[in-house]
N, C-alpha and C positions, 0 to 999 in steps of 0.2 A: 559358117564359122563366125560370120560378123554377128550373126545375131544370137550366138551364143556369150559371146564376150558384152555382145551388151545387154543381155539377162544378168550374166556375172554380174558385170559393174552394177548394173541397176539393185542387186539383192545386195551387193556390198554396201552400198549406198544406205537401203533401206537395216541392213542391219545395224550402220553408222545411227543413224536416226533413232531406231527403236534402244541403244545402249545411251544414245546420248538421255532421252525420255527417262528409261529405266533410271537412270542415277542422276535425273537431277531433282528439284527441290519440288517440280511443277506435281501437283495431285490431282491426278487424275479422277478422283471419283469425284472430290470436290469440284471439279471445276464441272463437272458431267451434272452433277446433282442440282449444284444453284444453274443451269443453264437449263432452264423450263421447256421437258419435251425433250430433251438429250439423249440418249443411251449412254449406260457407263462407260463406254468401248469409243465413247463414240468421237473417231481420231477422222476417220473423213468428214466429220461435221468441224470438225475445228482450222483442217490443212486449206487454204486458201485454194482456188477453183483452179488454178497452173500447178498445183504442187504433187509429186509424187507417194502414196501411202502405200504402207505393208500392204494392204488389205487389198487394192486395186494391182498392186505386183504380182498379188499369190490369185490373185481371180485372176487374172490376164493369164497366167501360165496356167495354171486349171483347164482354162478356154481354148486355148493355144494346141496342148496336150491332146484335147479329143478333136481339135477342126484341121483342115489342110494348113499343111505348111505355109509359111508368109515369106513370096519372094522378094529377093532385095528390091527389083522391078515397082515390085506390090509398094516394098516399103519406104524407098525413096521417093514415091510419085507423092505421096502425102504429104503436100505441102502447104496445108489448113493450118491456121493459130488456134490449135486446140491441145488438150493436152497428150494426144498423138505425136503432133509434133514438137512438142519438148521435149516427150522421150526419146524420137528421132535425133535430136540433138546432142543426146546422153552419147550415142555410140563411139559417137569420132573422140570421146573423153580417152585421155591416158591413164594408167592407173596413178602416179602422181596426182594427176588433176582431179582423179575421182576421190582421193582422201582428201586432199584440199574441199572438194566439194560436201565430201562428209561432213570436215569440221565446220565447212561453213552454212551446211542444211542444221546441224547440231542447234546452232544462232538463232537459225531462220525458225528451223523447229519451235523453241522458247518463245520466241517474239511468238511467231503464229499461236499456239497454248493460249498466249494472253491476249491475242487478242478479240477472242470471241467475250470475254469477262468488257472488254475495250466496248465491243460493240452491245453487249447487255446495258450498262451504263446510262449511255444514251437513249435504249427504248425504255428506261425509267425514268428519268431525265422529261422525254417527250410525254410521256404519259402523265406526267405532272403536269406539266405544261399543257397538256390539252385539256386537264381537269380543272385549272386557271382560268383559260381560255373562256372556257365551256363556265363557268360561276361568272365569269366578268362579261361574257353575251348575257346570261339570264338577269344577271344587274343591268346589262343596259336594256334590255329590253322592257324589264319592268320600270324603267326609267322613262323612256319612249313611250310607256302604255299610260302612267301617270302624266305625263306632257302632252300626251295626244287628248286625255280625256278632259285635262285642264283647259286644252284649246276648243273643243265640243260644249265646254262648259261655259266659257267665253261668249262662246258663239252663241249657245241658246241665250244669254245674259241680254243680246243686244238684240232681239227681238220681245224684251219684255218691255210693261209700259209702268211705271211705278211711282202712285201719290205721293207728292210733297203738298203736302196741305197743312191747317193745325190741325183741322178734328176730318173730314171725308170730301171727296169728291162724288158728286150726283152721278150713273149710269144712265143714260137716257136710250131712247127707242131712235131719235133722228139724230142728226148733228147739229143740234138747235136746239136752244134752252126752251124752246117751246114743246121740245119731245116729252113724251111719258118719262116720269123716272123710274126706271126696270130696277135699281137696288144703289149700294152705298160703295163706293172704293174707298176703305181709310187709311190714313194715312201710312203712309211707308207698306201699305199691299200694292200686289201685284197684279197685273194681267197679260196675255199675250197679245201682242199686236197682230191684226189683224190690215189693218189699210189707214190709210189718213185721208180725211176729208174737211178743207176750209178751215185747218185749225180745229180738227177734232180727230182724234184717236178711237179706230173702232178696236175696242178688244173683246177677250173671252177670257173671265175669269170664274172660277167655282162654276155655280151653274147660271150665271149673270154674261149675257154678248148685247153690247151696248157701245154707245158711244160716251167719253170720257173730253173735258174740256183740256189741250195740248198745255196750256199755259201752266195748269195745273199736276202735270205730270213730266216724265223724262224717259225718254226710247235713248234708243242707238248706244253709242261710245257711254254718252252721260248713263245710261243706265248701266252700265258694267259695271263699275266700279260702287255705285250704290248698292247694288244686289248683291255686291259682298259684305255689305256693311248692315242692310237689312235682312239678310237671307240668314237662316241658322242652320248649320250645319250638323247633321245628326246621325249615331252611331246604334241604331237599333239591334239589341241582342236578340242573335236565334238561335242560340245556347240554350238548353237548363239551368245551369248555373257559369258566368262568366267570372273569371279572375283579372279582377286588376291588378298592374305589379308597379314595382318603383321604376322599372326602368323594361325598355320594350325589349325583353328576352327570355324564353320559357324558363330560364334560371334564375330568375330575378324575385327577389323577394313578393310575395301576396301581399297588394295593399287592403283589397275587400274583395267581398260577392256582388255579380249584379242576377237578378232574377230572367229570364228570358223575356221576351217582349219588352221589357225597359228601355229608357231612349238615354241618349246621352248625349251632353254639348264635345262637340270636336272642338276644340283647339290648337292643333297641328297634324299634320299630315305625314308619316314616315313611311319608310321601306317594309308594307306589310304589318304595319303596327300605326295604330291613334292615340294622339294624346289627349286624353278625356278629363272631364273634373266632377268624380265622387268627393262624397260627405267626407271619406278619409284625405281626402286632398285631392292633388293631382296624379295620375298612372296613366299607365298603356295598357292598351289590349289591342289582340291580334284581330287582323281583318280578316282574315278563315270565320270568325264568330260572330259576324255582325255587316249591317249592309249602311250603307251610306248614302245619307240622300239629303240633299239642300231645301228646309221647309221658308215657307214665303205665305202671308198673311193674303188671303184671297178677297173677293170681293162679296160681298153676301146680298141676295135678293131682296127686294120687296115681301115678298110671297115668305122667304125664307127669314126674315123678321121677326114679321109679325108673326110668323108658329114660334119663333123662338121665345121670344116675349111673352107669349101665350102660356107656351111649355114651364117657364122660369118662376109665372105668377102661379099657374097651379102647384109647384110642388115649393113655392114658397109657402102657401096656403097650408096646403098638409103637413109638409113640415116642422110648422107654427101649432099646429094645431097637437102634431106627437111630443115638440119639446116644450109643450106647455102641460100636458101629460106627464113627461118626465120631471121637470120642473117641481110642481106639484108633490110629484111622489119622494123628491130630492129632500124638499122644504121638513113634506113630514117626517122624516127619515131623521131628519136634523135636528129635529122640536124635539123627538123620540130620545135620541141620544143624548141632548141637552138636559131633557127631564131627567134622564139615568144618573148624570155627573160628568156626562163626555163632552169635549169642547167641539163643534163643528170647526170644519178647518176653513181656515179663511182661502178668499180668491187672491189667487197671485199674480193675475193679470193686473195690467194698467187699464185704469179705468179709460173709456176715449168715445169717439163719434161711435154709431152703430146699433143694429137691430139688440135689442134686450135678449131675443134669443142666440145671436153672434157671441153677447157677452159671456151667455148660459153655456155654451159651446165651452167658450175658452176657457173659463173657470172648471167649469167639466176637466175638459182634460189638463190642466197643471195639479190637478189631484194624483196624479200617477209620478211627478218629478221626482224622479233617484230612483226607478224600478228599473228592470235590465232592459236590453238589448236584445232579443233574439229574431236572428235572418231569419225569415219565414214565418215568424211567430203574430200571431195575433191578441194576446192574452195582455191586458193592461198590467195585470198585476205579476203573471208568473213571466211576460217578454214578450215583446211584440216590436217589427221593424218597422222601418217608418212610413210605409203605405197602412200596412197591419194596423199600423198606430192609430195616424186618423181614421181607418175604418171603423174601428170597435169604438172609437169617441165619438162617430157622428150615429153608429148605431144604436145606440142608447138616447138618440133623441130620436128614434126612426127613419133614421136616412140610411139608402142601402149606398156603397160606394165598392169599389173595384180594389181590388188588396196588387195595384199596381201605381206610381210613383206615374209614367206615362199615361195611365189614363187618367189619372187623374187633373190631367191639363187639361180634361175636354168635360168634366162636368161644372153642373152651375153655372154663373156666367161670369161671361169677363170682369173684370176690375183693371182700369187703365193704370197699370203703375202700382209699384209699394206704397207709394205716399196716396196713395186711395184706397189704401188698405183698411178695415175694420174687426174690431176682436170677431174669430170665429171664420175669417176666409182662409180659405187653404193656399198656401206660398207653393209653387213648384219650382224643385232645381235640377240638375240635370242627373238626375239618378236619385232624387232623395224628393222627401214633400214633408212641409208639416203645418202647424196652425199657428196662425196670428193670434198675439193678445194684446196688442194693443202695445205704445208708447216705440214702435218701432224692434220689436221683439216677437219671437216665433216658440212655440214647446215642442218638440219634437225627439222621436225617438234616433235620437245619434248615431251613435257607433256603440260594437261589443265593451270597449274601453267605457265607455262616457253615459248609455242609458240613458235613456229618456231625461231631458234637460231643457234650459232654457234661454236660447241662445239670441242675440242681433241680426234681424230678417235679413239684413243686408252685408252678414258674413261670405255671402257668395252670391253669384250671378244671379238675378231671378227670369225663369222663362215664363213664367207666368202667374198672375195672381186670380183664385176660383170665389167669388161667392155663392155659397148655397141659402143663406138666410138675409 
């Protein structure tokens, strides 16, 4: 009988519950629907893990109906805090108490409805917040990976050995001025230290290991800070085509193109982006498109000299010999025209120091000033960029040359400085090249705006200055 009365009570209960539901404002499907993985129905996903459901009342009597009877014996021994025994607890209710308890499951019911919406909240809440988390580890990591490689960087720094000299320091074979001298270290290059003996520095630079006089050079701490000052920092595209922007983000306006293999001077260091300086000014490109790497002026042989030397006089020779060829065919060309009624166009270089064929160069090419622009192009007249440029200028005196801006820092030879510059040596800058003519002025194929013009050599950084004549 007892446990009849408290099935009654308990179905009264549940019916109190399921009318309180029915009529109030709570929506069941909606709250079923936003709760990801729910069932419509689904009222024991929402009742708190103590609470009494329709659906557990009419299963327990289901259950109840086909198994043996449950003695009081049976059912007062269960004295577990489970939801067994809350029901056990239900019995000893009066029915007074049990409408009391109705109205107050009614409450509970609501509140409980809401608050599984309570606890969704929160795991979207944390799911931001791990997404945070998770973006603010990967900045600090790449934060870490830039400071670690800084200090790697550091590191290698103070094992270099680096002339201070005005023009070179001797490499010799002993550590005594008496030694062979193996090649040259010039000024502000580098080598790697190797040992110290007596006041001399053994290093290895380029293909030169030799001894170096210490007076004349600087290791350790002292070299750190120099090999930031002489070392140049370089952004090598290994793109097809690279885009520079105004500001380092794939949104950011196109400043220019660079061609692949082009080198380019760094200037700052950001989060996955460099700040470079092309012909249109200063931009950023992404470090996904290009590798980085700190160049440093080496030490060059005996052996390695004298082929150079060798190499520079023969194809000065040939050279001389195609742009006096050209020359010639230039002159008659002019005499030609002149006899017609046409004016030869005058040279628009500055007259200055320099080989007659240097001049023949630069006059050559200021004949093209106001023609376009075009990336890729090599055509003086229909567009050509600025490697393009001086290539097809120096081709016409017979010199072959590379239709790249970075190689072009490695033909002909050195020239110490713009101010040892002569009409006809090619200026390199860090993404662009063009030709000297003299009085401290370059010709050079610009930008798509501007075409081939004639610009102040010393409008941007120079990395290096090339004589071929």
């Amino acid at each position: 009988m007892q446990i009849k009365n408290v099935r009654k009570a308990g179905r009264v209960t549940a019916c109190a519950i399921s009318a309180a539901l029915l009529f109030s404002n709570i929506n069941m499907d909606v709250i079923a629907k936003e709760a990801s993985g729910l069932p419509s129905a689904g009222i024991d996903y929402f009742l708190s893990s103590n609470a009494t459901s329709v659906k557990n009342l009419k299963d327990e009597e289901d259950t109840q109906e086909t198994t043996t009877p449950v003695t009081d014996s049976d059912f007062e021994s269960n004295s577990e805090p489970d939801s067994d025994a809350e029901e056990g607890a239900a019995a000893s209710v009066s029915p007074t108490a049990t409408a009391t308890a109705a109205a107050s499951a009614t409450a509970t019911a609501a509140a409980v409805m809401a608050s599984p919406m309570k606890e969704l909240i929160p795991e979207k809440e944390e799911k931001v917040i791990e997404e945070t988390v998770e973006a603010s580890t990967t900045k600090t990591i790449n934060q870490m990976e830039r400071e670690l490689e800084n200090k790697r960087e550091e590191k290698s720094f103070r094992s270099l050995v680096i002339a201070k000299v005005n023009d070179y320091v001797n490499v010799r074979s002993i550590p005594s001025e008496e030694g062979e001298i193996l090649g040259k270290l010039y000024d502000k290059s580098v080598g790697e230290f190797i040992s110290e003996d007596n006041g001399w520095y053994e290093i290895e630079s380029g293909s030169v290991t030799g001894y170096v006089k210490a007076e004349y050079c600087v290791t350790g701490d002292d070299a750190v800070d120099l090999a930031k000052k002489v070392g140049t920092r370089i952004a090598t595209v290994t793109t097809t085509t690279l885009k520079v922007r105004e500001e380092p983000g794939l949104d950011a306006t196109v400043l220019g193109l660079i061609p692949i293999d082009d080198q380019l001077l760094v200037t700052e260091e950001l989060d996955g982006w460099v700040k470079v300086n092309i012909e249109e000014g200063d931009g950023y490109i992404s470090t996904d498109y290009v590798t980085l790497s700190t160049e440093f002026v080496k030490a060059e042989s005996k052996a390695e000299e004298e082929a150079r030397l060798a190499k520079e006089a023969a194809e000065r020779k040939a050279a001389q010999e195609a742009a006096a060829r050209a020359e010639r065919e230039r002159r008659a060309k002019s005499s030609s025209s002149s006899s017609a009624g046409q004016e030869a166009p005058e040279p628009v270089y500055v007259a200055g120091s320099g080989s007659e064929l240097g001049k023949s160069v630069a006059n050559y090419a200021c004949q093209f000033v106001g023609n376009p622009y075009v990336y890729g192009g090599t055509s003086l007249t229909n567009g050509a960029d600025c490697s393009g440029f001086v290539m097809s200028v120096y081709k016409n005196f017979g010199v072959s040359l590379p239709h790249s801006s970075a190689a072009d820092r490695s033909v002909g030879a050195a020239v110490n400085g713009l101010e040892n510059a002569q009409p006809g040596d090619i200026v390199c800058y860090s993404g662009h090249v063009g030709i000297y003519v003299g009085n401290g002025q370059i010709v050079h194929a610009s930008t798509s705006k501007t075409g081939i013009i004639v610009s102040n050599a010393n409008y941007r950084s120079v990395l290096s200055v090339r004589r071929i004549f």
